[in-house]
N, C-alpha and C positions, 0 to 999 in steps of 0.2 A: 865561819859565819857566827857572828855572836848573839843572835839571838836563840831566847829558850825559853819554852813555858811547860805548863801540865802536862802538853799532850807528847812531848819529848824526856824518853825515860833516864837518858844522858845527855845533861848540857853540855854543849860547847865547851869547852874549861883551857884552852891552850891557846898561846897568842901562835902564830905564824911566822916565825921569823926569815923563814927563807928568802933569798932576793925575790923581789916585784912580786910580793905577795900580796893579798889584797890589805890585809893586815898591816901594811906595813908602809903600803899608799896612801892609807887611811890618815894614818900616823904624820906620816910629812903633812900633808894640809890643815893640821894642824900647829897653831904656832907655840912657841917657848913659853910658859908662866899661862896659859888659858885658862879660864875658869868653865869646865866642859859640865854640860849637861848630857849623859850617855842613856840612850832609851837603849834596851836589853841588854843591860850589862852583863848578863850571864854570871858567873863567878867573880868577874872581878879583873878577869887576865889582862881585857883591854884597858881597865883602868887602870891597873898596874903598871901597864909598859910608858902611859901618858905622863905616871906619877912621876916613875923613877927616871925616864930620858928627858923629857921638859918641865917636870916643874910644875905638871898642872894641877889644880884641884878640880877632883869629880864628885858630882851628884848623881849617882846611880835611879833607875826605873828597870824594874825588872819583878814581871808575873812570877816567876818560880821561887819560891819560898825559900827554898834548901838554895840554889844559886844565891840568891840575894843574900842569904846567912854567912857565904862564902865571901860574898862582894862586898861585907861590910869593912872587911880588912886592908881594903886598898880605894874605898871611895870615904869621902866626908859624912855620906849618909846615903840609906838608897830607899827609895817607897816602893813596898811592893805591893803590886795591883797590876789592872790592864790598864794599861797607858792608857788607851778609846777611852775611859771611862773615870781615869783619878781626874780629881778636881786640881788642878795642876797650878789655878795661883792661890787656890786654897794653902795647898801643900808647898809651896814657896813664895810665897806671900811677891814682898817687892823685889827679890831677886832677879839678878841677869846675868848672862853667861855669853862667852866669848863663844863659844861653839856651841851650838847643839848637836849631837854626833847619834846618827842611824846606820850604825855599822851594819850590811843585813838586815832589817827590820823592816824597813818599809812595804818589800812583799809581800808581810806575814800579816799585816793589819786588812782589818774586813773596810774603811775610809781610810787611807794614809793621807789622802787632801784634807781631811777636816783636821785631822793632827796637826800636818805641816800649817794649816792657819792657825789655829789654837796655841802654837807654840813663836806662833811670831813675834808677840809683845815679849816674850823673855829675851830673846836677841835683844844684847847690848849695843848700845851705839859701833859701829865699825864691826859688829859680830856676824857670824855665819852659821852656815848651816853644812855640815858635813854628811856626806852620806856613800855607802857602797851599796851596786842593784845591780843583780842578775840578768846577762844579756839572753831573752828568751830567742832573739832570731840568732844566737850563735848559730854556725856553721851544721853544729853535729846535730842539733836539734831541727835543721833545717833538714838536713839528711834523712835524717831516724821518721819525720813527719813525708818526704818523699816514700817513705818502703813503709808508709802507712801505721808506724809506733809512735805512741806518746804513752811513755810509764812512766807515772811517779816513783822516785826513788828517796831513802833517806837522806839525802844530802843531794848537795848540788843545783845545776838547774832547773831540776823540775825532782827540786826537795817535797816530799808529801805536804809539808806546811801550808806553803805556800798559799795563797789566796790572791795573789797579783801574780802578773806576767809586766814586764817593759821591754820596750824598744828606747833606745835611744830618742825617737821623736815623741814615744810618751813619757819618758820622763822628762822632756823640755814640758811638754804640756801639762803634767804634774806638778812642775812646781811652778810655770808662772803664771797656770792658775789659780794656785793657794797662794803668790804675791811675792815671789823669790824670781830672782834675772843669775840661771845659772853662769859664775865667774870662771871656773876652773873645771875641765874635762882631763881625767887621766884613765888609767883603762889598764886591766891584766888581761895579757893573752894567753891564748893556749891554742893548738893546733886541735884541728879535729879529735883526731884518733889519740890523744893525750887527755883527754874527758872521760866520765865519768858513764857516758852515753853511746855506748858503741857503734860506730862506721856499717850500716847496712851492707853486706857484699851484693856486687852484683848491681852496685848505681853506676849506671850508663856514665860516663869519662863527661859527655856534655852535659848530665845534671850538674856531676859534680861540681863542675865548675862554673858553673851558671849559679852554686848554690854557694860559693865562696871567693866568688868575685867583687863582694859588699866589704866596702873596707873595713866595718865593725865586724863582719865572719868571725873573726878571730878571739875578738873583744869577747870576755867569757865576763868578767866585771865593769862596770862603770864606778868609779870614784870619781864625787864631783864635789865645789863647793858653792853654793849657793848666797844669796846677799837679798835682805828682804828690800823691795822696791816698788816706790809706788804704782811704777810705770810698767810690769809687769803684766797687768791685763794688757796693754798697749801693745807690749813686744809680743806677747801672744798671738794679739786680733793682726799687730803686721805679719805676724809666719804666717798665720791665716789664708790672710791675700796675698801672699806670695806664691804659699802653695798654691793657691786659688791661679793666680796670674801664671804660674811656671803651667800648669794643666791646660791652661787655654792656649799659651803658648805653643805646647805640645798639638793641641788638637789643630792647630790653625796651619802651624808644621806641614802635618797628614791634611788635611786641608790641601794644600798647596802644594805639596808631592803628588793629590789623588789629580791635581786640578792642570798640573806640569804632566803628567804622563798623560792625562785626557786630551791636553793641547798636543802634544808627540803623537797623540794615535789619530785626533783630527789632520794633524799635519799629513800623516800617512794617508790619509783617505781624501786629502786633496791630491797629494802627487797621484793617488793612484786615480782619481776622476781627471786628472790635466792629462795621463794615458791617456784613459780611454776616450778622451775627447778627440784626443788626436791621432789615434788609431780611427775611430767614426769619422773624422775629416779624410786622410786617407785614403779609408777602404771609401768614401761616397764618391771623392777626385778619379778614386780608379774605375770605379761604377760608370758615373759620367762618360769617362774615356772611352768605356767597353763599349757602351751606348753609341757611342759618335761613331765609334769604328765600325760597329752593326751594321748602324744606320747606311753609312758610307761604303760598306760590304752590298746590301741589298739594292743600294743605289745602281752600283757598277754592275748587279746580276740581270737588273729589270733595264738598263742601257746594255747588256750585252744582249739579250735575246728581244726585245723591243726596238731598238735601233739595228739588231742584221739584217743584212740582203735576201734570207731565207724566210724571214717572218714578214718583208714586203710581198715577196712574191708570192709566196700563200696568200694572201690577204683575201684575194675576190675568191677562191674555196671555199675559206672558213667562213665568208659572206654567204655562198649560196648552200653550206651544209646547217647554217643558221636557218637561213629562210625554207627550207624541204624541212625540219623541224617545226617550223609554225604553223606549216600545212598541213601536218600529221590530224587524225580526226583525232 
């Protein structure tokens, strides 16, 4: 990381050369012969490496005093102060520069929006804006923030410095609200447990992977290159309504899944009333029937003993044991 100021008792002082380093990603997005403007150049290392493989000339910014005395040996010139606060076309009057390069830097500033504006009028015609930033939703930080840790450490992603955090979608919305239409996305990886931020034991297999299934997971840097534009607010307010519209989409979704299973459970409670419809037809069909055969039962009892030969010829008895009942005092 190249940046360094007071409250860092050791600057940065060494370029990276290892493959797909950030240092070195930094470096290709830059072109052959540039005229760089470098905010925290630190000693000089990165200006060095711009010098001596392309050709470039650098104009150093960098708060650390002893750094910058260092950096004077591999830049054209460097002003030291806080960037927030040099008077910056004071100090370079009509100058302009094919790159502006925030190696690192832009976390450590208390506004890095009102710099990235303030620094747009020196972008040359066809010029950019270079930058490396720390991915705060890496993987291992997502973990470490699951088992309930967040430590600043000296270096790395959650470097003591630090005064910003980005996502990927904040730093789209960092710079094309200060008027830049990010051109170029490139990225160094690193797996979890090869960070700086140690692997929690003891995360359930389904966080884990729930928590590095984000295709950026891995993305420990963003290296980007920026183009200042007018239409930038624009491309902003459409991610905007996009997000805006993919959210509604989503809720409408759920919508219509809660409104498809409510029809499936209506549907279930029609078949289950067309039952019992016709189970109540049935069992009243059988009712009726039991009825009729009753009926038709008690018919043939009061024709079997009201039409026999036994119940004629009793007749004038049960006549005269009637009428010695109405005699009775």
């Amino acid at each position: 990381m190249a940046f360094s100021d007071s409250r860092t008792e050791t600057p940065y002082s060494e370029f990276d050369d290892s493959p797909g380093s950030t240092h070195n990603l930094v470096v290709r997005l830059v072109e052959a012969g540039s005229r760089v403007l470098e905010f925290g150049c630190s000693t000089g290392y990165m200006s060095q490496t711009l010098r001596d493989r392309l050709g470039a000339s650098v104009v150093g910014v960098e708060l650390n005093a002893a750094a910058a005395e260092l950096a004077q040996a591999h830049c054209d010139r460097v002003l030291i102060g806080d960037a927030e606060e040099l008077d910056l076309e004071a100090e370079l009057g009509g100058e302009r520069f094919d790159v502006i390069l925030f190696a690192d830097v832009l976390e450590h500033l208390r506004d890095p929006a009102a710099l990235l504006r303030r620094v747009r009028p020196l972008v040359a015609e066809g010029g950019s804006v270079v930058a490396s930033i720390p991915n705060i939703a890496h993987a291992s930080v997502r973990l470490a923030l699951l088992a309930g840790s967040f430590r600043y450490r000296e270096q790395g992603l959650l470097d003591e410095t630090h005064l910003r955090f980005f996502t990927r979608e904040g730093i789209e919305d960092l710079f094309e609200g200060s008027g830049y239409v990010i051109t170029h996305w490139v990225r160094r990886r690193i797996e979890p447990e090869e960070t700086e931020i140690p692997v929690p034991k003891g995360v359930p297999a389904e966080a884990r992977a729930w928590a590095t299934a984000d295709p950026e997971a891995t993305t420990y840097q963003f290296v980007l290159r920026a183009s200042p534009s007018d239409a930038a607010s624009q491309v902003q307010a459409w991610r905007g309504k996009l997000a805006g519209l993919e959210a509604e989409l989503e809720a409408k979704a759920d919508e219509l899944a809660g409104a498809e299973a409510q029809g499936a459970e209506m549907e279930a409670l029609r078949g289950e009333m067309e039952a019992l419809r016709r189970a109540h037809e049935s069992l009243q069909r059988r009712l009726l029937g039991e009825r009729a055969a009753f009926s038709q039962a008690i018919a043939a009892v009061e024709e079997g003993v009201y039409g026999s030969r036994s119940w004629r010829y009793t007749a004038p008895m049960r006549a005269a044991i009637h009428g010695l009942r109405r005699l009775k005092p």
